[in-house]
Structure formats: structure tokens, C-alpha cells
C-alpha beads as a LAMMPS data file, in Angstrom:
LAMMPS data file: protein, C-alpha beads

422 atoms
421 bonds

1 atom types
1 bond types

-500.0 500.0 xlo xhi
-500.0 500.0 ylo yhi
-500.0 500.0 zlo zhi

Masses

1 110.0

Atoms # bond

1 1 1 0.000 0.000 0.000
2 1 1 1.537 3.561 -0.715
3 1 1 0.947 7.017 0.181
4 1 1 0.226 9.150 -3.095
5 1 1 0.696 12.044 -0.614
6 1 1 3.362 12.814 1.693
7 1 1 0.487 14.168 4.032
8 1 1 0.583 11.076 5.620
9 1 1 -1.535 10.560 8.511
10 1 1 0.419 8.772 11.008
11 1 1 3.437 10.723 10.111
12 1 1 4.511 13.627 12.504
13 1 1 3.547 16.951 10.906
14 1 1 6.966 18.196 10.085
15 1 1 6.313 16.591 6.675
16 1 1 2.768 17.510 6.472
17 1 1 2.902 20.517 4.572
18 1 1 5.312 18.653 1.984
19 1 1 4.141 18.976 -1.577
20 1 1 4.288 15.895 -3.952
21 1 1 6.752 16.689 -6.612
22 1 1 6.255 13.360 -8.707
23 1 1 3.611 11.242 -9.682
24 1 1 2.207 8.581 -7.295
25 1 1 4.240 6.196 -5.183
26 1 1 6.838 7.748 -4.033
27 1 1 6.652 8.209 -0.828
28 1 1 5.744 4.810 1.267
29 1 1 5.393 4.384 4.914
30 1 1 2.869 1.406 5.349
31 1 1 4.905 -1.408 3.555
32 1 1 4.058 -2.739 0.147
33 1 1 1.987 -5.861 1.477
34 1 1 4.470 -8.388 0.953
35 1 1 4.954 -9.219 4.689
36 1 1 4.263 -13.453 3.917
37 1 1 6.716 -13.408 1.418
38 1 1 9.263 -12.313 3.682
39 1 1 8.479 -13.805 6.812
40 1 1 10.808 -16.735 5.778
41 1 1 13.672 -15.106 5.625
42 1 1 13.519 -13.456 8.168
43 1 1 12.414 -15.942 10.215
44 1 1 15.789 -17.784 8.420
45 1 1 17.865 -14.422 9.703
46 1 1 16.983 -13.340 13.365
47 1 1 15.314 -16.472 14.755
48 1 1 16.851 -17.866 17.861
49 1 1 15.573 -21.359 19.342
50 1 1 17.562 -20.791 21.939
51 1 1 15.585 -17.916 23.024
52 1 1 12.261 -19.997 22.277
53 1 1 13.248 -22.716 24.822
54 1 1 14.426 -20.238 27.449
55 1 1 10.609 -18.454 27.154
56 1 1 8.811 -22.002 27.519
57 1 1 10.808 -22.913 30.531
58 1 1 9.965 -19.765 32.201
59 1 1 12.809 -17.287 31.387
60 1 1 15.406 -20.003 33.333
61 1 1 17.622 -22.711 32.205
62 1 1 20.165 -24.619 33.872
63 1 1 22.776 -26.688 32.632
64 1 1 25.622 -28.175 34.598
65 1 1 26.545 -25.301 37.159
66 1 1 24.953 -22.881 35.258
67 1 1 21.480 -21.164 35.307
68 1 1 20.611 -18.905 32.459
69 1 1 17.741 -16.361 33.547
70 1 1 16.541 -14.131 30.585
71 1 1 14.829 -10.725 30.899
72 1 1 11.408 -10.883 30.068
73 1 1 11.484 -8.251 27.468
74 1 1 14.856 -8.245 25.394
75 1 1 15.428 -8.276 21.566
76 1 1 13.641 -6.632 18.836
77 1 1 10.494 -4.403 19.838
78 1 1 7.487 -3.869 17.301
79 1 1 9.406 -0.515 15.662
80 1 1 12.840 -2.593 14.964
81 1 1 10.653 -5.555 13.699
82 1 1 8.356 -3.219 11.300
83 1 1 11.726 -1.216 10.039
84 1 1 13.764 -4.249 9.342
85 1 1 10.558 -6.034 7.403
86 1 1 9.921 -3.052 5.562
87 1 1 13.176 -3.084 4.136
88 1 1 12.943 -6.966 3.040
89 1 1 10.015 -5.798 1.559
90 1 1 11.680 -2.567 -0.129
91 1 1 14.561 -4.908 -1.309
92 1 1 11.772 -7.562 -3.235
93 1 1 9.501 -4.777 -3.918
94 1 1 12.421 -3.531 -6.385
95 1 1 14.634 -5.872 -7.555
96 1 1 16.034 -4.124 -10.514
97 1 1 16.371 -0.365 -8.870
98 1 1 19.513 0.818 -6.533
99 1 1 18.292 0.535 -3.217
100 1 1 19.901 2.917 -0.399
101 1 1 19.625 3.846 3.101
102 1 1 19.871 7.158 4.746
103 1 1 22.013 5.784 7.608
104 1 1 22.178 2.132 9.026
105 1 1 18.653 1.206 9.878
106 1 1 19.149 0.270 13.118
107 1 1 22.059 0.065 15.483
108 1 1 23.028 -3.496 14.948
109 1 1 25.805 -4.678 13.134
110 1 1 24.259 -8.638 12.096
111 1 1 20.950 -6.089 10.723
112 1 1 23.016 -3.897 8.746
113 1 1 25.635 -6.885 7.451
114 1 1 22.816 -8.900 6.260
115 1 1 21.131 -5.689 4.328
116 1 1 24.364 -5.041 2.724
117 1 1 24.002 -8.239 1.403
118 1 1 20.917 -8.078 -0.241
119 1 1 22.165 -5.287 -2.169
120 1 1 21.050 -2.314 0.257
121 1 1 23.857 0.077 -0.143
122 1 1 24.208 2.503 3.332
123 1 1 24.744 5.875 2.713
124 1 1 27.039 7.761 5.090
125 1 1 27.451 10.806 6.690
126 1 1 29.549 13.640 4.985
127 1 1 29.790 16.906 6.304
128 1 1 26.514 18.049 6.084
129 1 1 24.793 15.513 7.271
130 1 1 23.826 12.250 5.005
131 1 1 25.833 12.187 1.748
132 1 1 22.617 11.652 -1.090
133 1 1 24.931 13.084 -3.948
134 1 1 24.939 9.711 -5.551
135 1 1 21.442 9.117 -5.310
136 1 1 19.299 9.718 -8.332
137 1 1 15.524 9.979 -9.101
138 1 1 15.306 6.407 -10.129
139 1 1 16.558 5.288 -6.884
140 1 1 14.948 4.073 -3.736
141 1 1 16.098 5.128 -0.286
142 1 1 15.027 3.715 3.193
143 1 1 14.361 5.866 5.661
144 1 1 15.955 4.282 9.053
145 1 1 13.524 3.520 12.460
146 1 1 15.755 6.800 13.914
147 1 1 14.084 9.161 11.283
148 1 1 16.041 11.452 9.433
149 1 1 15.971 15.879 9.942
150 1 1 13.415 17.862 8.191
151 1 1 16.630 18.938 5.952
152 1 1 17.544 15.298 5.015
153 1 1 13.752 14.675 3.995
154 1 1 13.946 17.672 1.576
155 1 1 16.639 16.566 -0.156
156 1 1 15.117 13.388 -0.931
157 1 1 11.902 15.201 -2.087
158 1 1 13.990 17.231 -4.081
159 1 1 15.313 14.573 -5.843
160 1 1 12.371 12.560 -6.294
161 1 1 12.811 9.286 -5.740
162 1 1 10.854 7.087 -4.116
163 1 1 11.488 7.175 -0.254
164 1 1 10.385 4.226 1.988
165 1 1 9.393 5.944 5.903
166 1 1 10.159 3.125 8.555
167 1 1 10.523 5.996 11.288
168 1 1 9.416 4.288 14.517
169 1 1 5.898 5.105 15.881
170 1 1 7.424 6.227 19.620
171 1 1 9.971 8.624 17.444
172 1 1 6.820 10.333 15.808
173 1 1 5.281 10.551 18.961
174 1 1 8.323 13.187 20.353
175 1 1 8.584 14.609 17.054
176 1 1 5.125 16.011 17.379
177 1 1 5.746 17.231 21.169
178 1 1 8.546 19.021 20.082
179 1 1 6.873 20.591 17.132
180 1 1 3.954 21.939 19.856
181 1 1 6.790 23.358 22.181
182 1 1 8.296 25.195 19.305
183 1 1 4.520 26.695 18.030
184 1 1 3.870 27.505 21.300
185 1 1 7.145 29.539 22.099
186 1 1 9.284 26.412 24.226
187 1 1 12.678 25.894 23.709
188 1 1 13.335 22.102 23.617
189 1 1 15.258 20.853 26.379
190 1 1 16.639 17.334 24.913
191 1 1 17.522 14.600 27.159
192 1 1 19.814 12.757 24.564
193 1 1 22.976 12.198 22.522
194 1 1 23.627 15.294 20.128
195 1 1 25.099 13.502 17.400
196 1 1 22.741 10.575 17.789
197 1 1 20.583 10.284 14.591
198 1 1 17.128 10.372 16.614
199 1 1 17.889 13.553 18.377
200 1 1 19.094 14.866 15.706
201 1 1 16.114 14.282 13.871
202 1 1 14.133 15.526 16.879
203 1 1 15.905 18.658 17.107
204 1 1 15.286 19.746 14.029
205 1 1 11.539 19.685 14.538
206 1 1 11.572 22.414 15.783
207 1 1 13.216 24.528 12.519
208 1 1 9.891 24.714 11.179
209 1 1 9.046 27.893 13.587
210 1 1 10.550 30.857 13.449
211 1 1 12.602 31.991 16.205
212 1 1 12.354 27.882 17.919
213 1 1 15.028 26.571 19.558
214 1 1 16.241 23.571 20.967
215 1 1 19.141 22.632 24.036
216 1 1 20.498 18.565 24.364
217 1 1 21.893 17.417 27.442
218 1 1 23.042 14.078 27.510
219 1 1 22.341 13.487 31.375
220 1 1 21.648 14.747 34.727
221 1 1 25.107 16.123 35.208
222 1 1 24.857 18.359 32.271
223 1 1 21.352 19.257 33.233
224 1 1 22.182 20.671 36.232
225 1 1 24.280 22.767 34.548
226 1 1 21.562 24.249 32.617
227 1 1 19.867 24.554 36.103
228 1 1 22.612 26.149 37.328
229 1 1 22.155 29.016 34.752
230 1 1 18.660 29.316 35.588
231 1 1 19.276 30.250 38.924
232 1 1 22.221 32.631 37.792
233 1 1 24.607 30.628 38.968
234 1 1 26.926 30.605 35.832
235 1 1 26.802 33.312 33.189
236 1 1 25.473 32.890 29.599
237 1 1 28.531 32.276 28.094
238 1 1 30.000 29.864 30.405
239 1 1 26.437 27.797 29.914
240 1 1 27.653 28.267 25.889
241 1 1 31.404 27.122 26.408
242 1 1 29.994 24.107 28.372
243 1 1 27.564 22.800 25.251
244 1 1 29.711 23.786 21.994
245 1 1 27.662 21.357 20.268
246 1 1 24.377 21.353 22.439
247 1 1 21.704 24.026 21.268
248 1 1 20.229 25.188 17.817
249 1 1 22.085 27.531 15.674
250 1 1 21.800 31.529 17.225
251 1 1 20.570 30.006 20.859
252 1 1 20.743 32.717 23.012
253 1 1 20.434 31.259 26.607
254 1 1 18.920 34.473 28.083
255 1 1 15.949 34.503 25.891
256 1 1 16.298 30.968 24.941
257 1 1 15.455 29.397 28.446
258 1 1 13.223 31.794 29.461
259 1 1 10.208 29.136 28.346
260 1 1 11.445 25.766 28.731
261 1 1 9.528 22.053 27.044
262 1 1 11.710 18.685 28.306
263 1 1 12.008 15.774 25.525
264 1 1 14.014 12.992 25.347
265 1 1 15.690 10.422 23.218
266 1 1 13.174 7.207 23.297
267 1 1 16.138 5.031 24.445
268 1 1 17.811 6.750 27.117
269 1 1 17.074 5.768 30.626
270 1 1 13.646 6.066 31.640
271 1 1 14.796 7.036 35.232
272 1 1 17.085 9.682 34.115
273 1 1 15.114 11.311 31.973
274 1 1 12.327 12.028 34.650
275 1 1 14.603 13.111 36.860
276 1 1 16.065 15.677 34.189
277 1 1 12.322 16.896 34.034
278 1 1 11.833 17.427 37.555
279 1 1 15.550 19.079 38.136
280 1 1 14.838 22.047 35.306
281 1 1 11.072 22.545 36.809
282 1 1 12.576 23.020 39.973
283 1 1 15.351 25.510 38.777
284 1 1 12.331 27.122 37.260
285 1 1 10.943 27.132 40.404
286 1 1 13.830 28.187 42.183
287 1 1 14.451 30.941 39.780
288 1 1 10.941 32.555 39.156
289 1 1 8.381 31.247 41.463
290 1 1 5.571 28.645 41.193
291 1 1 3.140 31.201 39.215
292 1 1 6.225 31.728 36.013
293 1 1 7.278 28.107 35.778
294 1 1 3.640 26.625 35.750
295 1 1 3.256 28.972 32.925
296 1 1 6.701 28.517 31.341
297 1 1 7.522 24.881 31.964
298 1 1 6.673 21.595 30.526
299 1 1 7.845 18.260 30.900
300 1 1 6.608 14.727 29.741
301 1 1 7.850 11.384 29.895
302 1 1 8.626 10.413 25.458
303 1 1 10.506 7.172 26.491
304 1 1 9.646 4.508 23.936
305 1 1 7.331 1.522 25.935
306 1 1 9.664 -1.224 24.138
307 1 1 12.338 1.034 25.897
308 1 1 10.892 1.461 29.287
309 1 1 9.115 -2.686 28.847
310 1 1 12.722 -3.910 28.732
311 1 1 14.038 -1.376 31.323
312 1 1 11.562 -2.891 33.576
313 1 1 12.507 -6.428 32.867
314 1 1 16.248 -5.730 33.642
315 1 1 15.376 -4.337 37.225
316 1 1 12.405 -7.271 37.726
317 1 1 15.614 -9.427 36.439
318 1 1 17.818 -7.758 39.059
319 1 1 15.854 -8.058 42.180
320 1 1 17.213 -11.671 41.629
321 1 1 20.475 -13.070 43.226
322 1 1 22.979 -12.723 40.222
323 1 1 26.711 -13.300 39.933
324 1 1 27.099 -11.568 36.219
325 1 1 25.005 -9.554 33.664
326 1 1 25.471 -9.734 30.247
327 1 1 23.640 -7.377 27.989
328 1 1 24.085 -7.975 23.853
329 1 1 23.833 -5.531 21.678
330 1 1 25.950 -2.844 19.112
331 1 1 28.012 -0.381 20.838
332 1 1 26.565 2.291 19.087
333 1 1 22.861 1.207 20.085
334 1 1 21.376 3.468 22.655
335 1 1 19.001 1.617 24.459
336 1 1 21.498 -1.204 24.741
337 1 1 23.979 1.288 26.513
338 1 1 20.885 2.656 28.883
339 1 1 20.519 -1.269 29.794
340 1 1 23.922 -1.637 30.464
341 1 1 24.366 0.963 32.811
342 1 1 21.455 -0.031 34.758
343 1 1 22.666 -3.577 35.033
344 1 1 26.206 -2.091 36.346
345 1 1 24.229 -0.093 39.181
346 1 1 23.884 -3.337 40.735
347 1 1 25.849 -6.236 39.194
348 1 1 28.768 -6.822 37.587
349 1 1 27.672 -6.655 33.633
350 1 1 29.174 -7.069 30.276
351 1 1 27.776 -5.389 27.588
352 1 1 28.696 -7.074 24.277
353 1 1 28.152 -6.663 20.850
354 1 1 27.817 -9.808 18.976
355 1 1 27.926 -13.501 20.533
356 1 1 31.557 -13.852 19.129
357 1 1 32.392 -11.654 21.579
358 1 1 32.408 -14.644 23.989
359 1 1 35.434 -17.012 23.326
360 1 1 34.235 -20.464 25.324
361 1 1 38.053 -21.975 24.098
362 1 1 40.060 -19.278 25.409
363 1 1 37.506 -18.291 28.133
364 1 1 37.538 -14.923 26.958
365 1 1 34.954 -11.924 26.867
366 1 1 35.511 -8.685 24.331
367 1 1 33.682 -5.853 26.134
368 1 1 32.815 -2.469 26.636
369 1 1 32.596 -1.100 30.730
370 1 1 29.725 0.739 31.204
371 1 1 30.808 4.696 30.421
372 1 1 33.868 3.795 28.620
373 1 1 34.429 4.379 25.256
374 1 1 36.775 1.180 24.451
375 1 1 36.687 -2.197 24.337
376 1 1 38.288 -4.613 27.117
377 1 1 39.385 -8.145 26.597
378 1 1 38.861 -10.258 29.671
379 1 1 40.280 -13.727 30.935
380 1 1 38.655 -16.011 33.466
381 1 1 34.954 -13.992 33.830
382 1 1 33.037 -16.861 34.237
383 1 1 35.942 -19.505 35.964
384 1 1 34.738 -19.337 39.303
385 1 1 33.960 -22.758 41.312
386 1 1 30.937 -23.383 41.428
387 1 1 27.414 -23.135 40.264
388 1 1 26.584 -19.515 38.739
389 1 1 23.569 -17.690 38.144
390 1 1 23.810 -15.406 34.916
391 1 1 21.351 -12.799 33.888
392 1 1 21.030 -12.028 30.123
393 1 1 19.527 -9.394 28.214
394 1 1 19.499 -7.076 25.069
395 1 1 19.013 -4.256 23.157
396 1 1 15.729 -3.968 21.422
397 1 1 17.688 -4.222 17.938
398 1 1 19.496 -7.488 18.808
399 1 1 18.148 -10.579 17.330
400 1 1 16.817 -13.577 18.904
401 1 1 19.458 -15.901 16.829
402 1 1 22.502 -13.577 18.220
403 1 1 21.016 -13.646 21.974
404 1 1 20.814 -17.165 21.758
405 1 1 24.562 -17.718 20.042
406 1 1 25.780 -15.879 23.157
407 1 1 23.764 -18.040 25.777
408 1 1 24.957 -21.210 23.806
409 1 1 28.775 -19.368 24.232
410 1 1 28.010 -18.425 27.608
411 1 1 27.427 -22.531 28.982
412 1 1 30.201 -23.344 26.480
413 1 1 32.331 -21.117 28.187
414 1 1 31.313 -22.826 31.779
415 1 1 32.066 -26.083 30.318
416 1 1 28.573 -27.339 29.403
417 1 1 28.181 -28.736 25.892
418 1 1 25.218 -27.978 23.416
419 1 1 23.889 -31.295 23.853
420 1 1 23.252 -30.706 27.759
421 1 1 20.993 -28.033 27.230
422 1 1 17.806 -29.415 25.836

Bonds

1 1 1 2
2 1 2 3
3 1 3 4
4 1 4 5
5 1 5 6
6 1 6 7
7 1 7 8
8 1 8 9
9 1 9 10
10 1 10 11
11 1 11 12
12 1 12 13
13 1 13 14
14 1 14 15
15 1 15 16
16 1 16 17
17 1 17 18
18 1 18 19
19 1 19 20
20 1 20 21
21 1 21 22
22 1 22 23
23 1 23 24
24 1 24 25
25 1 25 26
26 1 26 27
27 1 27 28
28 1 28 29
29 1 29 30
30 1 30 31
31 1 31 32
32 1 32 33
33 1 33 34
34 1 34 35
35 1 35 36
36 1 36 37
37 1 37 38
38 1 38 39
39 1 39 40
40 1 40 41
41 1 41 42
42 1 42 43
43 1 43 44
44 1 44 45
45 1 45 46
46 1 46 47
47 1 47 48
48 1 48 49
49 1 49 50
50 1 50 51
51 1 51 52
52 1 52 53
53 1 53 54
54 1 54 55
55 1 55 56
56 1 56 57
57 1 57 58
58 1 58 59
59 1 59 60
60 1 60 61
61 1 61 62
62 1 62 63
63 1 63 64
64 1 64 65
65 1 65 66
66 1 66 67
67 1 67 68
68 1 68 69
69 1 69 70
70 1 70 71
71 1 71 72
72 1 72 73
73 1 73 74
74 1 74 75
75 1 75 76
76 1 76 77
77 1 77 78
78 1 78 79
79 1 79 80
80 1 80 81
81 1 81 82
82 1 82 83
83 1 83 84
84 1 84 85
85 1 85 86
86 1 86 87
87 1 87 88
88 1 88 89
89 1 89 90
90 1 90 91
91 1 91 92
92 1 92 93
93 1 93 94
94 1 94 95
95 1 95 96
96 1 96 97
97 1 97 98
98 1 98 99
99 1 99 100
100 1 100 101
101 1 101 102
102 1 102 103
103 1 103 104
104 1 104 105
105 1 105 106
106 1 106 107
107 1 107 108
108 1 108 109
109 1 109 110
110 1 110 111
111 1 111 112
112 1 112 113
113 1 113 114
114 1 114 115
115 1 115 116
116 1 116 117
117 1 117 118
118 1 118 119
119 1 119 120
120 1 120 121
121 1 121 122
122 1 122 123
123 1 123 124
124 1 124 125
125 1 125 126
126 1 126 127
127 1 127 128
128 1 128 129
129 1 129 130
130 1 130 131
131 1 131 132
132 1 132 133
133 1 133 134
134 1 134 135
135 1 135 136
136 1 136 137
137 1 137 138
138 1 138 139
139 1 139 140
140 1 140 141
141 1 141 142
142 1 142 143
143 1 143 144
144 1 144 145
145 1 145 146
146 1 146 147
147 1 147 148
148 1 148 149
149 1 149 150
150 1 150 151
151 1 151 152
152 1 152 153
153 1 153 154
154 1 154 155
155 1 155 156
156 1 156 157
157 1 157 158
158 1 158 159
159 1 159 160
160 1 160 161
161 1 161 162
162 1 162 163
163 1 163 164
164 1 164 165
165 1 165 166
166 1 166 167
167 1 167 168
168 1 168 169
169 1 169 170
170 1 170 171
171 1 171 172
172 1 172 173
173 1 173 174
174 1 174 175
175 1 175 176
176 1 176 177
177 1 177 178
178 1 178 179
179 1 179 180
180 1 180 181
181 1 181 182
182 1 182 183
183 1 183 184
184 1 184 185
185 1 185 186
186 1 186 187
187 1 187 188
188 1 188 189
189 1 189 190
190 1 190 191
191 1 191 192
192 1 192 193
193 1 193 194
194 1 194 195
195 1 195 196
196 1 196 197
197 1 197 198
198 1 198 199
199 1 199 200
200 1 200 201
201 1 201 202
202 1 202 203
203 1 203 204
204 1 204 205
205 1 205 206
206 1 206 207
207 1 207 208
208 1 208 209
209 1 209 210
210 1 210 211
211 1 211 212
212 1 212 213
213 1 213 214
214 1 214 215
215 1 215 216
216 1 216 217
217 1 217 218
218 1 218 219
219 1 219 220
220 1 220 221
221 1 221 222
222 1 222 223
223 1 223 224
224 1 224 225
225 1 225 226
226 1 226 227
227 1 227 228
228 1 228 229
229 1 229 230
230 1 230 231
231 1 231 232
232 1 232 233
233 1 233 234
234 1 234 235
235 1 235 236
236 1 236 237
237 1 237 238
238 1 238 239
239 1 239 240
240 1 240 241
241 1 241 242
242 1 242 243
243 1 243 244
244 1 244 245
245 1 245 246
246 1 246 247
247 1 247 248
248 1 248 249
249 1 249 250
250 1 250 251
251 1 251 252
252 1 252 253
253 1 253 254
254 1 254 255
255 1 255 256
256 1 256 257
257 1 257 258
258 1 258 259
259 1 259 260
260 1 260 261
261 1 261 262
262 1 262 263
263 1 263 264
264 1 264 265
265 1 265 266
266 1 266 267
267 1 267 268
268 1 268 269
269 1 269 270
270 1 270 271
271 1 271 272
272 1 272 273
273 1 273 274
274 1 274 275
275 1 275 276
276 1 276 277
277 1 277 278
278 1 278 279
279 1 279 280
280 1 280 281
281 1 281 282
282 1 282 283
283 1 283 284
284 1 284 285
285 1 285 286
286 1 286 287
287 1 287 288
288 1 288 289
289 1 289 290
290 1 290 291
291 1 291 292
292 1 292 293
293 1 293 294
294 1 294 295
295 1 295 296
296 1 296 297
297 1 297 298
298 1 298 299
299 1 299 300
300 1 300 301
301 1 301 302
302 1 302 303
303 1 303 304
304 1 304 305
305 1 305 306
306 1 306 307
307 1 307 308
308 1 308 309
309 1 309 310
310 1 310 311
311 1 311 312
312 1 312 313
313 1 313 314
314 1 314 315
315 1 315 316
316 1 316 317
317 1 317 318
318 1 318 319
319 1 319 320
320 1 320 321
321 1 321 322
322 1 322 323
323 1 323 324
324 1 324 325
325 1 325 326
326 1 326 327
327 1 327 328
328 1 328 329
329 1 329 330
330 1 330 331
331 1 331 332
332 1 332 333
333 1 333 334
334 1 334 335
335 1 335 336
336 1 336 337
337 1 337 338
338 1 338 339
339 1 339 340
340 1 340 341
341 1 341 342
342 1 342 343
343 1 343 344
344 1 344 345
345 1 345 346
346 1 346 347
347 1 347 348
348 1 348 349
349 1 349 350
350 1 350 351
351 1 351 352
352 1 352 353
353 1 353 354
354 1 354 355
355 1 355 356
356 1 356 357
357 1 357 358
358 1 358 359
359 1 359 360
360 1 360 361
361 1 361 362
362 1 362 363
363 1 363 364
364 1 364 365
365 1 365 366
366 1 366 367
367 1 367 368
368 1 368 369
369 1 369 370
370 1 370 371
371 1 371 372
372 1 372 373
373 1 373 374
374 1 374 375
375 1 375 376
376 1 376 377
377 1 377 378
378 1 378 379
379 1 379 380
380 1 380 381
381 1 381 382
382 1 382 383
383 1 383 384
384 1 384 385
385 1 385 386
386 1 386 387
387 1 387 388
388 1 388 389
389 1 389 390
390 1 390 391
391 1 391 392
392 1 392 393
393 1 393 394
394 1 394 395
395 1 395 396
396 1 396 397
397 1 397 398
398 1 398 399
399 1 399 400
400 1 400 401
401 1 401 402
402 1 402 403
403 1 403 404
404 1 404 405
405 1 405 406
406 1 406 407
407 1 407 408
408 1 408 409
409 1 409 410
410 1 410 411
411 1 411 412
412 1 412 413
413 1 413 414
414 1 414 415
415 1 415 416
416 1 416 417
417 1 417 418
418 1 418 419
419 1 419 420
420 1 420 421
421 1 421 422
């Protein structure tokens, strides 16, 4: 099914207003209704038996000295599963047309390998932004679950070819908050990662008002900092020094925070981002009295509920006597990094990327620490005598088959065999 208009219904309104510049179908965002004739591969690419067994038995298996307990929500959520389908579909929908996407469609490596494969060619980021310079009007790009800016989506337009929208549902959902802060005078106060494709694409919501702004702070400690000006703490320009990549071009704190609207990332922790709401309302507070920041403050909670679902798993997961945590997922995938660092809060947790992370000959681990920005190689994680209890989740663009390579690598490692765990 396409959408002969870009006034697309479930689409956030920063792409209302866009004219069609070509003839019908070009511009898809409900799939092309070839779901069945995909469902076998990928059924064939992310399924994970493994995973399967682990849900029948409860969410615990034990084999040996080792019990497995699984989070009850991990792995691909609804908007991860809709993105990567629609591109199967794209990819049989046009066999004989160039096929691109504007950025990798989700944070996974295994995702983005395997779409590479079918002949999906990822475009990458130049200078300004996504490079499109090779893409022509005969082409087909993919637009990723992140979204892309209101500035990317023009230049497609612009080109006309035909664009395929897999922009998440949650994503939409902030997109359209942020667009009523900016008509009604807000600044958007991001909780997020600057260079992150989502907030990106959430910032620049706001462009479509004159004189809107927006602010990102990537967590509480840079919030307070923005608090901190509030309450005249720090000066202008010190608040400006601090965030040289932060706010919208020609932010001027002093009229820029006067009227403030809180936002977030959909993947970054739940708990954070709340807290972030509450710290700049009471600043407000602080700074002007009850009567100015009821009038000039807003704050709502736009985490994802895939995000917050498998947040809540991890700390249902938690309350549970566990020697280790591992959490799977890419590096570069946000929600994976916000389960992480709740995991380390209480546990000792390894957050890796793929299931070959997890050597079972050489008892290895390739990891990243929670809040470092390298990788670790560690000997002897899982050697202690013993029975051990190990937790396992992941990031809601990990696989089922790649979770369940690193549980079968995880009892490997501990000296079980895959025919013990049945």
C-alpha cells in the first residue's frame, strides 16, 4: 500500500505541509503488502531457538553449574521488527532499482551486514549531514527507524525518488511534542545524545518555527548545569562554552530558556530522563516562582514503551540473586547502553556486541565497561567454582538468533556442551 501524498496521517507533521513533486508512489510508509513473502527469511535471519526454549521454561535454564535467567522483554520491539521487514520488503519490492539507506537502519551490526548483502547500499554521513549526492531519481532510499531531519527529507523530495518511511511510531510521537513546544514559544530541552541520529532528527523539529530553539543534554550532570544558569549561577557564556555542540544555531540562553519544554531520546534511561524533568522545573521554580514556571515549563515522559518494557525487565531481572550480567547488543545502540548501565548499578555486567564476543576456548569476553568508550578483553569472567547464576539481556535491535549464540557461548564457556541443554 503507498501514500500518493506525503500528508501522511500517522506521520509527525513536520512533513505535512510537503508537496508531492512526482507522480504517485513515491513516498511509502505502510509497507508494500508483501509481509508473507518475507516472513521466511527473516524468520531464516533473526530467529533464535535458543531464546524460544528459554521463554517455555519460564525465562530459566540450567545446565551443569549454570542457570541462564533471561529478561522478560529483550530483543527486537514492534518498531525494529516493522523497520527491518519493511526493508525486506523494499529490497523484493524492487529488484532491478539501486536501493539505499539514509544511515544504518538500526544500530546493529548482524541487521546492517545482512542488508548489505541483499544489495542495500548505506549511505554515510559527509559533512553536512547524510551524503545523497549519488542518489538519483530512479533510486529508492530507506528511511531508518531513527528518522532522518526535516533537511535530510527535503533533499530526498527534491530529488524525487521514491522514499520508503520506517521511522518508529514512539519517534513520531516526540517529534510532534517538540513541534507543539516550538509553536507555542518552548525551547526544547533534549535529554539525549547530540550527534545521535534520533535527536538529531528531533531537534530539528523544531526549525519549522521561526525563532524555535532547541538545548540537548546528555544526562543529569549536564542538566544541572543548565539549572545552574537558571538560577544565575553561571553566566550565559559559560552555559555556551559548556555545550559547543548542544543548542540550535543563534541560541541565546537568556531569551532561549526563558520558556522551557523537556524531551528525550526514546532510548535513554527512563529514570534519568524524569529526573532531568523534575531538576529544570525546579530551577524554574527556584528561579521565578511557582506562578512563572507553571506557565513557562513543561515536561513529559517520550521514552519509547519497548524502551521502558525492557528497562523494567532488567530491574524485575535484578531483584534476583545474580553473579554476572550480560547485555548484547551494538556499541553504538542506545538503548542497549541505557541497559547496560542499569545492570552495572547493581551487578557486575558485560555489555557485548555480537555472541563472538564470547570465546568459550580461550575463556575470553571482548567488552565495553559501562561509560567507557573502548573495548576490554577479559580472561577467566566466568571460571569461578561453582554453580553460577547469569542474567542475560538485550538491546531492542538485537536478534533472537545472536542472543541465543551468546547463551549457547556463555554454557560453552562454563564447560557445558550444546547437547546438555535441551
Amino acid at each position: 500500500m503507498s501514500d500518493s501524498s506525503l500528508k501522511a496521517p500517522d506521520r509527525a507533521s513536520t512533513h505535512s505541509d510537503s508537496k508531492q513533486n512526482a507522480g504517485a508512489d513515491v513516498y511509502f510508509r505502510k509497507g508494500f503488502g508483501l509481509k508473507a513473502e518475507v516472513q521466511g527469511e527473516l524468520a531464516s535471519d533473526y530467529s533464535g531457538g535458543l531464546v524460544d526454549l528459554l521463554r517455555a521454561r519460564d525465562f530459566r535454564l540450567t545446565a551443569g553449574a549454570t542457570t541462564i535467567r533471561l529478561a522478560r522483554e529483550l530483543g527486537f520491539c514492534y518498531g525494529v521488527e516493522r523497520a527491518v521487514d519493511y526493508a525486506y520488503q523494499t529490497r523484493r519490492k524492487f529488484p532491478d532499482r539501486r536501493v539505499f539507506l539514509a544511515g544504518e537502519i538500526i544500530h546493529n551490526p548482524h541487521v546492517n551486514s545482512n542488508l548489505r548483502d541483499m544489495g542495500v547500499q548505506i549511505l554515510e554521513m559527509g559533512p553536512d549531514g547524510i551524503d545523497y549526492s549519488i542518489v538519483e531519481p530512479s533510486d529508492v532510499v530507506i528511511l531508518p527507524a531513527f528518522g532522518v531531519t526535516i533537511h535530510d527529507f527535503e533533499k530526498l523530495r527534491a530529488i524525487g525518488c521514491v522514499m520508503v518511511d520506517t521511522t518508529c511510531g514512539s519517534v513520531l510521537n516526540v517529534w510532534k511534542r517538540v513541534e507543539s513546544y516550538a509553536r507555542e514559544g518552548y525551547t526544547s530541552l533534549i535529554h539525549g545524545k547530540y550527534y545521535h541520529e534520533e535527536t538529531r532528527a528531533t531537534a530539528s523539529q523544531a526549525a519549522k518555527y521561526p525563532n524555535a530553539h532547541h538545548f540537548v543534554v546528555r544526562n543529569m550532570a549536564e542538566a544541572t548545569i543548565v539549572g545552574d544558569f537558571i538560577e544565575r549561577k553561571i553566566s550565559g557564556a559559560e552555559l555556551m562554552n559548556r555545550f559547543p555542540h548542544g543548542a540550535s544555531s543563534g541560541f541565546d540562553p537568556e531569551i532561549h530558556l526563558r520558556r522551557i519544554g523537556v524531551a528525550n531520546q526514546t532510548t535513554m534511561l527512563a529514570k534519568e530522563s524524569l529526573a532531568i524533568g523534575a531538576s529544570i522545573g525546579q530551577a524554574m521554580l527556584r528561579a521565578h516562582g511557582e506562578e512563572y514556571a507553571k506557565a513557562n515549563f513543561k515536561t513529559f515522559d517520550t521514552i519509547c514503551s519497548a524502551t521502558q518494557e525492557r528497562q523494567d525487565a532488567v530491574n524485575e531481572l535484578l531483584a534476583e540473586p545474580l553473579d554476572v550480567m550480560v547485555v548484547i547488543g551494538g556499541y553504538n545502540s542506545s538503548n542497549t547502553i541505557s541497559l547496560a548501565a542499569l545492570c552495572s548499578e547493581k551487578v557486575c555486567t558485560y555489555h557485548v556486541e555480537d555472541a563472538s564476543a564470547i570465546d568459550p576456548i580461550n575463556r575470553t569476553v571482548l567488552h565495553r565497561p559501562p561509560g567507557r568508550s573502548e573495548d576490554v578483553l577479559e580472561s577467566g569472567w566466568l571460571s569461578r567454582p561453582g554453580h553460577m547464576t547469569i542474567g542475560v539481556t538485550a538491546g531492542a535491535s538485537t536478534p533472537n538468533n545472536k542472543i541465543g549464540d551468546a547463551i549457547g557461548r556463555i554454557f560453552a564457556t562454563r564447560g557445558t556442551s550444546p547437547d546438555a541443554i535441551k
